[in-house]
C-alpha positions as CSV (number, residue, x, y, z in Angstrom):
1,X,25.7,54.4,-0.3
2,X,23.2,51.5,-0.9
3,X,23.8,48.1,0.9
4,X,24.7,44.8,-1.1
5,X,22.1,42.1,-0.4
6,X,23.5,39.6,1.8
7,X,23.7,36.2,0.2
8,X,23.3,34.3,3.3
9,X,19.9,33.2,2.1
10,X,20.8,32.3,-0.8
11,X,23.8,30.3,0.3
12,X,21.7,29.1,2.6
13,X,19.0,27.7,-0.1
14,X,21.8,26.6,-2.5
15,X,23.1,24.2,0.6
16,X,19.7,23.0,1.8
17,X,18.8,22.5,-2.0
18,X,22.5,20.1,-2.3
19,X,21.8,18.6,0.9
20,X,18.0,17.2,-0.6
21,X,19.6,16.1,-3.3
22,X,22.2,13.9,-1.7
23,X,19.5,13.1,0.6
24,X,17.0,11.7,-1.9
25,X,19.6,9.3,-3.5
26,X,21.4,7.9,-0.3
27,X,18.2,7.8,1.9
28,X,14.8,8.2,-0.3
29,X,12.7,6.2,2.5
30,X,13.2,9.5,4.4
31,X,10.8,11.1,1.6
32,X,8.2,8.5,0.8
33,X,5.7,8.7,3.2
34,X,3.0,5.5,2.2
35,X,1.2,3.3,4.2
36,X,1.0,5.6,7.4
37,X,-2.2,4.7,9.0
38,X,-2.7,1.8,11.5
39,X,-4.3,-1.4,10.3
40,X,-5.0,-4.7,11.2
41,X,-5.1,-7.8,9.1
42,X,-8.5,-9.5,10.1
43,X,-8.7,-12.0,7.3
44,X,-6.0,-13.5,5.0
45,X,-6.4,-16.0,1.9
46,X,-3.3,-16.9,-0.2
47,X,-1.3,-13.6,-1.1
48,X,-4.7,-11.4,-0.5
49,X,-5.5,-9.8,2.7
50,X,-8.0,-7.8,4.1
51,X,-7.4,-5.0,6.4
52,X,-9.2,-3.1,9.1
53,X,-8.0,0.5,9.6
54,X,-8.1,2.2,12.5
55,X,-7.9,6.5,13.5
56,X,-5.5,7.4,16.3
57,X,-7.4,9.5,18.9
58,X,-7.3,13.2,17.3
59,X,-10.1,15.9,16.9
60,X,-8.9,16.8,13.3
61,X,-7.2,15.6,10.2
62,X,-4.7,17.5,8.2
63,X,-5.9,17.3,4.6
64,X,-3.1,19.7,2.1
65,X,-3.0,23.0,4.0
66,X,-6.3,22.6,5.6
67,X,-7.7,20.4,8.4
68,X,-10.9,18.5,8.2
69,X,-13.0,17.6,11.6
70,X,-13.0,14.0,12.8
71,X,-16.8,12.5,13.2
72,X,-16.7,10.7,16.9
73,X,-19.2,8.0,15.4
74,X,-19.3,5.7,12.5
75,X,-21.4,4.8,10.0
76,X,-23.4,1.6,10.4
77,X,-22.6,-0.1,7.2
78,X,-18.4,-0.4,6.4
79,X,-17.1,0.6,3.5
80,X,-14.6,-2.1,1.2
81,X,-11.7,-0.1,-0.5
82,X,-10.4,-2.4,-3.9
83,X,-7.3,-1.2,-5.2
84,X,-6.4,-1.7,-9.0
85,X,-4.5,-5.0,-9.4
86,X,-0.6,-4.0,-10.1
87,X,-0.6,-1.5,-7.9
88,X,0.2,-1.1,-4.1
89,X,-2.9,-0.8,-1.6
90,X,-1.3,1.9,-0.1
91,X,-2.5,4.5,-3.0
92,X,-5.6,5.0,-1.3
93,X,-3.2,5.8,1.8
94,X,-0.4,7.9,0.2
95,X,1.1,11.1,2.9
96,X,-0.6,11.2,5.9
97,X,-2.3,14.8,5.0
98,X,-3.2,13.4,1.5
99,X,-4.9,10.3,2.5
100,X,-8.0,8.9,1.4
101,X,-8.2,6.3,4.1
102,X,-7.9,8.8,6.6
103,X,-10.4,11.6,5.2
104,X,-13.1,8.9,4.7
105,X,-12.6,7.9,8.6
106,X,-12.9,11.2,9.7
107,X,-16.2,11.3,7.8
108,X,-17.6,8.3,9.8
109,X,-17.0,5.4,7.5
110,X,-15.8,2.4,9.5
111,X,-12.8,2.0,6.3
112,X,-11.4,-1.7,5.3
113,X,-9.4,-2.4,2.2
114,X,-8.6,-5.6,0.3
115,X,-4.7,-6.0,-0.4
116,X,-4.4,-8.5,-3.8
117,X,-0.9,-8.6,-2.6
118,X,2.2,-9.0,-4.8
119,X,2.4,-11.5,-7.4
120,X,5.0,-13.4,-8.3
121,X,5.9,-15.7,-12.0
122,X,4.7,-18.3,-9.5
123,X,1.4,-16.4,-9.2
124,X,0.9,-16.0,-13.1
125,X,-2.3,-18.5,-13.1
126,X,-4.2,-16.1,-10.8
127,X,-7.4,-15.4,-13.2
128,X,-10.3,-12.9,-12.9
129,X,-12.5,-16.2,-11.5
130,X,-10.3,-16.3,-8.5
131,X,-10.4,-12.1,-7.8
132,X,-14.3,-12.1,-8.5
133,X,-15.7,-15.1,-7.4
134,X,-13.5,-16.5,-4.9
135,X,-11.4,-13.4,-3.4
136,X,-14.0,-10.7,-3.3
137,X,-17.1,-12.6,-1.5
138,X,-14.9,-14.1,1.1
139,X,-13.2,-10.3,1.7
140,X,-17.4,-9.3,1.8
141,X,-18.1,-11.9,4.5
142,X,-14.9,-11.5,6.7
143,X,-15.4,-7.6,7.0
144,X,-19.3,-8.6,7.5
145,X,-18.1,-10.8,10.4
146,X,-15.3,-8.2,11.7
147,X,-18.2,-5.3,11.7
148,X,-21.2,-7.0,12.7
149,X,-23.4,-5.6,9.6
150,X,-25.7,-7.5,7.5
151,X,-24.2,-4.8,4.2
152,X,-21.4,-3.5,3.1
153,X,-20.6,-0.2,0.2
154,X,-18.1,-0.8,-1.8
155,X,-15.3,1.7,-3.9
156,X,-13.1,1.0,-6.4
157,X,-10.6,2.3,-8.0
158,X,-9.8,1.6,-11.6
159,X,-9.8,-1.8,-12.7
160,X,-10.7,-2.7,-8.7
161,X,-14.2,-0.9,-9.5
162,X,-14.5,-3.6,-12.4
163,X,-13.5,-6.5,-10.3
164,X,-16.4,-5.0,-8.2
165,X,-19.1,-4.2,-11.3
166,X,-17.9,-8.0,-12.1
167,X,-18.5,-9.4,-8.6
168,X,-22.5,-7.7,-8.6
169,X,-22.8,-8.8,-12.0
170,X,-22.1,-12.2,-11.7
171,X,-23.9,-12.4,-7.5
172,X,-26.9,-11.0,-7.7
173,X,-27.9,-11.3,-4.0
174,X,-24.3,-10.1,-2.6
175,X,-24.9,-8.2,0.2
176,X,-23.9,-4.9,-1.1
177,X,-25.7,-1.2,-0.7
178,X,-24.0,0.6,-2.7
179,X,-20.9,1.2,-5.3
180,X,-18.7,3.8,-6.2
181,X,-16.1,3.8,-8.8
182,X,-13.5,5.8,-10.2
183,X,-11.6,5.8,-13.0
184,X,-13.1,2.4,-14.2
185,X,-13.0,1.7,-17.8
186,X,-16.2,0.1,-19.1
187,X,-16.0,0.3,-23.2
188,X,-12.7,0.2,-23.9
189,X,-12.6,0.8,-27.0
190,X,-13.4,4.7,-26.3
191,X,-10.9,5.2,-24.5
192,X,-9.3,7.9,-26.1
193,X,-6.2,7.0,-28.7
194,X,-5.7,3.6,-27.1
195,X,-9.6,2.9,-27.9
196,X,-9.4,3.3,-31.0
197,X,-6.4,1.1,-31.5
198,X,-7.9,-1.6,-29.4
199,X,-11.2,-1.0,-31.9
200,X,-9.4,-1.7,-35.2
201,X,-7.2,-4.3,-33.9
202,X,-10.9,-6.0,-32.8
203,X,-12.2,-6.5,-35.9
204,X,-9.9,-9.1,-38.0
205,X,-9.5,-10.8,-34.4
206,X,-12.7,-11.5,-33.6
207,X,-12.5,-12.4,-37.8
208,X,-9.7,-14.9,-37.1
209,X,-11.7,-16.4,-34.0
210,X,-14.9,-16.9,-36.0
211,X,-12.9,-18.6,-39.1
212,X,-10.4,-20.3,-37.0
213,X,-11.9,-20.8,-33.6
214,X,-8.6,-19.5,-32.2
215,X,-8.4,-18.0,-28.6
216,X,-6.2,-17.0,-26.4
217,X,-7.0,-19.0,-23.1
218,X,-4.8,-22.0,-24.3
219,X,-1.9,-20.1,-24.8
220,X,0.8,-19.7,-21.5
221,X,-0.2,-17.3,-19.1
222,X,3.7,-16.9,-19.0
223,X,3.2,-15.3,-22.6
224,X,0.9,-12.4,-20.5
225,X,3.0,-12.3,-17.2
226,X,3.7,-8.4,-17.1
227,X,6.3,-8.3,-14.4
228,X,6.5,-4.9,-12.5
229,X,9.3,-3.1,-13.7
230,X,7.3,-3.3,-16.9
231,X,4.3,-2.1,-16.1
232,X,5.4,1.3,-14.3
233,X,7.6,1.6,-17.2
234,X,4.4,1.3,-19.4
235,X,2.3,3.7,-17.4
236,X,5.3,6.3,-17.5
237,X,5.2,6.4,-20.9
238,X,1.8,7.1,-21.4
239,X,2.4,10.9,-20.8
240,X,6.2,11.5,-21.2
241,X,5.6,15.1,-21.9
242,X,4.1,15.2,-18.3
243,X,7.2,12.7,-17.3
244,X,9.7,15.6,-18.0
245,X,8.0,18.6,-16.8
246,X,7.4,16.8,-13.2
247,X,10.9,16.3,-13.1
248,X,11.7,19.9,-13.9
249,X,9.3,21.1,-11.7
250,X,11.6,18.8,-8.3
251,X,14.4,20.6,-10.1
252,X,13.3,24.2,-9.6
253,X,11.6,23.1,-5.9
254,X,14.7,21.1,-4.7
255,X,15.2,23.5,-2.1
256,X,11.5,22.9,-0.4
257,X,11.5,19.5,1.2
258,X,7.4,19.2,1.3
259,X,7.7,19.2,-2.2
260,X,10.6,16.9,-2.6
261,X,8.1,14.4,-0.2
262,X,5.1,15.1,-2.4
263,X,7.3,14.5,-5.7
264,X,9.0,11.1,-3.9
265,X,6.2,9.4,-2.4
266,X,3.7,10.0,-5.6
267,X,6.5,9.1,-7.6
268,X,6.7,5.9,-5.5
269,X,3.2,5.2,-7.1
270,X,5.3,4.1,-10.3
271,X,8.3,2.8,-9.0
272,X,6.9,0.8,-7.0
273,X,4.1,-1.6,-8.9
274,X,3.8,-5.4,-8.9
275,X,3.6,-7.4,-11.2
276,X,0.1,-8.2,-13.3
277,X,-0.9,-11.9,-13.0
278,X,-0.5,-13.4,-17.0
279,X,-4.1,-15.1,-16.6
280,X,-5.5,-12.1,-15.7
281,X,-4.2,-10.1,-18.6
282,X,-4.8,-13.0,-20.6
283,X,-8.3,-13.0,-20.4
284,X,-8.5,-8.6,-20.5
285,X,-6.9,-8.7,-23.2
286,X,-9.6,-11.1,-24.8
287,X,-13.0,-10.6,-23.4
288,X,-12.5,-6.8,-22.6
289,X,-10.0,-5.1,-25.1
290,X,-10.2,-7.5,-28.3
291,X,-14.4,-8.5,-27.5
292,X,-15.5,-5.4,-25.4
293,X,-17.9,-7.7,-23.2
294,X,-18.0,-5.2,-20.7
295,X,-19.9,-2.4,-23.0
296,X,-22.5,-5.5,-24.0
297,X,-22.7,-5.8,-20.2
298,X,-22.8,-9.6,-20.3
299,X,-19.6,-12.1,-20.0
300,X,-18.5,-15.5,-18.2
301,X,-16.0,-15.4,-15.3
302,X,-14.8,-19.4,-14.5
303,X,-18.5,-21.0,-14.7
304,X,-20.2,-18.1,-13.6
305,X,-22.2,-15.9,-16.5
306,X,-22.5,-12.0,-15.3
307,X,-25.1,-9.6,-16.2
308,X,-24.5,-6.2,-15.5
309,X,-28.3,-5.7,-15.9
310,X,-28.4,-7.6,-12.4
311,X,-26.6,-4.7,-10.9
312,X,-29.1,-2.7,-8.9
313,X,-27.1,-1.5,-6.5
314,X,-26.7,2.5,-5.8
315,X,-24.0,3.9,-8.4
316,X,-21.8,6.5,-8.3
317,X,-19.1,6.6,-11.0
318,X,-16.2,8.8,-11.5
319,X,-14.3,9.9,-14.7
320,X,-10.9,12.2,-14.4
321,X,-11.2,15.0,-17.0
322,X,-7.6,14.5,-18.7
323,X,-6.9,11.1,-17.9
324,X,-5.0,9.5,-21.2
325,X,-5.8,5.7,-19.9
326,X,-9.1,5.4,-19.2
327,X,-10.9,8.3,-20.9
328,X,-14.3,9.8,-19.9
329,X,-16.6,8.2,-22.3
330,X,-14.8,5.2,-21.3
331,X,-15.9,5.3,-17.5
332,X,-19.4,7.0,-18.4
333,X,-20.4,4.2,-20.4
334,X,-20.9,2.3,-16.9
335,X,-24.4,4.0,-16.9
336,X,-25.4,2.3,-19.9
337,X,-25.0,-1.7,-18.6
338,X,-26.2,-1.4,-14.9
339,X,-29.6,-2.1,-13.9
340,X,-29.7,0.4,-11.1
341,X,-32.4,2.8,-10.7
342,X,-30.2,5.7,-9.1
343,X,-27.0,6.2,-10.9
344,X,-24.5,9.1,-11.2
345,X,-21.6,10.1,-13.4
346,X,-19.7,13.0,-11.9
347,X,-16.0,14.2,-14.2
348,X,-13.5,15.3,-11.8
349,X,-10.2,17.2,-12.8
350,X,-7.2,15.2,-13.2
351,X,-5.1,12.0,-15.0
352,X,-5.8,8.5,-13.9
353,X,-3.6,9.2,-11.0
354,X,-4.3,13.0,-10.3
355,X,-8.4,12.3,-10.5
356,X,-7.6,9.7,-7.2
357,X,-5.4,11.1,-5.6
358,X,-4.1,14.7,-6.9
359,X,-3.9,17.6,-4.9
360,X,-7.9,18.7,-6.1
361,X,-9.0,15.0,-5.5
362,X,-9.9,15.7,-2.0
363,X,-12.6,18.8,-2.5
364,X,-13.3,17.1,-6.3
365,X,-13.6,13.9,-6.1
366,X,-13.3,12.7,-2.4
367,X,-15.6,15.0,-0.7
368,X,-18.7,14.1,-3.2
369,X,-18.0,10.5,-2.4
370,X,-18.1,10.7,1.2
371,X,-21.1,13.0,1.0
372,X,-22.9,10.3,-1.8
373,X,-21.8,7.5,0.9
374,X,-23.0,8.7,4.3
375,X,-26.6,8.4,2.6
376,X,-26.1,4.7,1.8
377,X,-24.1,4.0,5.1
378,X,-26.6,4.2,8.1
């Protein structure tokens, strides 16, 4: 007579599944693991900060399921990390074994990254002269100070690779080697369905400025002010279809509690964004969605005029292959404006979150980076 199964394991699923459940509404901070690795703040102006990072003694880092051997000496040359502004810093350090901060130490980088902090209402005047002309070369010199190097490389990530495009553009002698970008939108008016919105709504506005001389600047930065709530609920609802299935998916894989930590801490990503300074938006809105100044390569930041042709700097550039914010042809058009003799576009698989920091960033996207880097950092 055959045996019944016993249905100890799945009682036994069925509980640990109800248990993660409770688990992740009464106690989520048990899930989200951001922000893991040890910094130190070496320089501080306002809400920004700049941070120094540092390895704990180990021989190897877990990276996913596989491990990745620690380099025992640095680079000469550090490398800046800038984070997109409404954002936390802490996306380029998400779960310990899906860190970018902590792969690119165990290649050898010497790893600092600029924090824009979290604005407030109170912060709504911030503007893209104070990131690029005030914020950025002071966060250059302090990290120059705290390293001892005459250079420093620079990455950015979304808009924080145009903060850094802008900061080149605009200082000519900065003492940059090199800059690597991904996800950056350059003419965004190809940028997929968005672009094309943002391309017809161009034309009777830059009609209206030339008949009227109307513009945006004098207009309330309150007006612009996108508080944080907001904006995550804005960048959820740029893939809703996507918004659904991920929550199926933690509903089939409630039982496994790596995936409940994966699912809470990248979904901590969008619950947890600040808010986007009004002048800032104010003037994206203006000279980058409505006039497209970055495609002519040439606009004015404060009193400054930048030229992307003055950008001569080593590029690397980075597109995500199904990214419905900033599409490929968007980013690619970076090649176009910069003056540097060695430039490279490289399309890596993934969204506008996935392409950073998805589970094939690491062998797609971060690898090729830190390869492309450890030429330009000694």
């Amino acid at each position: 007579m055959a045996s019944r199964p016993s249905l100890r394991p799945s009682l036994k699923n069925s509980a640990r599944a109800l248990g993660h459940m409770v688990e992740r509404r009464r106690h989520p901070h048990r899930f989200i693991q951001t922000d893991k690795t040890p910094w130190e703040v070496i320089h501080r102006d306002g809400i920004m900060a700049v941070r120094h990072y540092s390895l704990p003694p180990m021989e190897q880092i877990a990276l996913g399921e596989e491990s990745v051997p620690v380099r025992r000496d640095k680079h000469r040359v550090p490398l800046i990390l800038v984070p997109a502004l409404g954002i936390r810093c802490w996306t380029f350090d998400l779960m310990p074994n899906r860190s970018l901060v902590r792969y690119l130490m165990a290649r050898g980088h010497d790893v600092y990254l600029i924090d824009w902090g979290q604005p407030s209402q109170a912060d709504r005047e911030l503007d893209l002269d104070t990131y690029v002309n005030h914020w950025l070369p002071r966060a250059v010199d302090a990290v120059r100070a705290a390293s001892g190097s005459d250079q420093v490389n620079l990455l950015g990530y979304c808009m924080g690779g145009l903060l850094c495009l802008l900061y080149l553009g605009g200082h000519p002698q900065a003492p940059v080697r090199s800059l690597a970008t991904i996800a950056s939108p350059v003419n965004f008016h190809k940028s997929g369905p968005f672009g094309k919105v943002f391309s017809l709504a161009a034309i009777p506005a830059m009609k209206i400025h030339d008949w009227f001389q109307f513009r945006l600047e004098p207009l309330d930065s309150k007006l612009f002010h996108i508080p944080a709530d907001l904006l995550s609920l804005g960048f959820k609802l740029t893939n809703p279809p996507g918004l659904v299935q991920s929550y199926m998916d933690l509903v089939r894989n409630i039982g496994d509690r790596d995936y409940v930590t994966e699912y809470m801490t990248m979904g901590q990503w969008f619950n947890d964004m600040v808010d986007y300074p009004g002048a800032v938006v104010r003037e994206v809105i203006e000279k980058m969605i409505l006039g497209n100044s970055l495609a002519s390569g040439r606009m004015t930041i404060g009193e400054r005029r930048v030229d992307f042709g003055h950008v001569t700097q080593d590029l690397l550039a980075f597109g995500g292959a199904s990214d419905r914010i900033v599409s490929v042809r968007a980013a690619r058009e970076i090649l176009k404006v910069v003056g540097s003799a060695e430039k490279r576009f490289e399309v890596a698989p993934g969204g506008h979150a996935g392409v950073f920091a998805g589970s094939k960033a690491p062998a797609q996207c971060w690898r090729v980076i830190a390869d492309w880097l450890a030429v330009r950092a000694d």
